[in-house]
C-alpha positions as CSV (number, residue, x, y, z in Angstrom):
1,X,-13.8,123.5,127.2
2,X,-10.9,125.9,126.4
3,X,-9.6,122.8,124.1
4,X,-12.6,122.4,122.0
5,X,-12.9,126.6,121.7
6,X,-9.3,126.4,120.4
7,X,-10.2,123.7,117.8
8,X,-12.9,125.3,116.8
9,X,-10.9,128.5,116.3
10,X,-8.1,126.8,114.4
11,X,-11.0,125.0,112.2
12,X,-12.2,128.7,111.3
13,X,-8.5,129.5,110.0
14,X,-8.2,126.9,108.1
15,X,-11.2,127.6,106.1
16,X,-10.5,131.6,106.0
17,X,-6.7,131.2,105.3
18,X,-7.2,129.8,101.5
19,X,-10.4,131.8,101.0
20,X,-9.0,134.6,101.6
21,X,-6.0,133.8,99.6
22,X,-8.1,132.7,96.9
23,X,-10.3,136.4,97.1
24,X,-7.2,138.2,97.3
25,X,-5.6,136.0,93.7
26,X,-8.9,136.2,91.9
27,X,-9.8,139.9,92.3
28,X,-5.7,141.6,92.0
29,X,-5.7,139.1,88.5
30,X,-8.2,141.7,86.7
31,X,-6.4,144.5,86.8
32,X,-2.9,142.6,86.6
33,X,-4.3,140.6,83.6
34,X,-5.1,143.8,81.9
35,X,-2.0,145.8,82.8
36,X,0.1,142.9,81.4
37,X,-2.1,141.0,78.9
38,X,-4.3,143.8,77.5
39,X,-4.6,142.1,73.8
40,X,-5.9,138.9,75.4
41,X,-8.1,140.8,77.7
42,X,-9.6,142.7,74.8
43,X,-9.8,139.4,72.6
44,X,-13.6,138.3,72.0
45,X,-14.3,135.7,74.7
46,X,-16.8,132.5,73.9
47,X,-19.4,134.9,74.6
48,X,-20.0,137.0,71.0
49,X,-20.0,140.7,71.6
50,X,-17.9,140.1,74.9
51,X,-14.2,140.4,75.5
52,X,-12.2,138.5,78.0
53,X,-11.4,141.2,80.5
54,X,-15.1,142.0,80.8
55,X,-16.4,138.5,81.1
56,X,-13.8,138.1,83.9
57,X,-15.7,141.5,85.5
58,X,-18.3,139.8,85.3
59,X,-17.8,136.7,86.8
60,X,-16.4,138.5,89.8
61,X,-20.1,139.5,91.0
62,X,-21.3,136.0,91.0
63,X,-17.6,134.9,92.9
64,X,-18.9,137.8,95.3
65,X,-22.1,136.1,96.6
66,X,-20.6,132.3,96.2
67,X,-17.7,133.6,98.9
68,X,-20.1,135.5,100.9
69,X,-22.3,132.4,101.1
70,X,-20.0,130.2,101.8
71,X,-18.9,132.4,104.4
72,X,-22.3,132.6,106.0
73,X,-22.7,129.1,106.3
74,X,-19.4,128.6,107.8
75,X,-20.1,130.9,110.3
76,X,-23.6,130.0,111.5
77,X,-21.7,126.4,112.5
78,X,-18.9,127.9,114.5
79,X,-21.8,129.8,116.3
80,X,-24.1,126.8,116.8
81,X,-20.9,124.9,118.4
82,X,-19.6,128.0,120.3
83,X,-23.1,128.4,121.8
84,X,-23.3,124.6,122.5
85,X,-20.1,124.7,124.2
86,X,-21.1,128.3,126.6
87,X,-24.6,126.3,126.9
88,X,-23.0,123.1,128.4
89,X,-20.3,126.1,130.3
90,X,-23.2,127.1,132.1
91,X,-25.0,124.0,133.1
């Protein structure tokens, strides 16, 4: 039992690790990309009327919810095998 709780544990790492490296990269690259690149940031972007550091703000909202949700669904399967493996514990 402890075996398949470690496993599971290592599983949840693995998935975290890169998303959290990958939050960490997207969301310090605004302000770092405007500290260092402010003429390309303040180029118009393919949208008319909208420059590349704001469509990048923008697309941070959307990266928000997509991590969050990815998160959540991660989550509710380690649950449904932690409480499979306490459920069989117990029996």
């Amino acid at each position: 039992m402890d075996d398949k709780i470690s496993l599971i544990m290592q599983e949840k790492k693995r998935f975290l690790l890169p998303m959290l490296i990958f939050l960490l990269v997207f969301y310090f690259m605004l302000p770092l990309s405007l500290a260092f690149f402010p003429e390309a940031m303040g180029r118009m972007s393919i949208i008319p009327g909208l420059s590349w550091g704001w469509l990048y703000t923008f697309l941070q909202i959307p990266m928000t919810w997509l991590l969050g949700w990815m998160y959540h669904q991660k989550s509710k399967k380690f649950d449904r095998e932690l409480e499979e493996i306490r459920r069989k514990g117990l029996q």
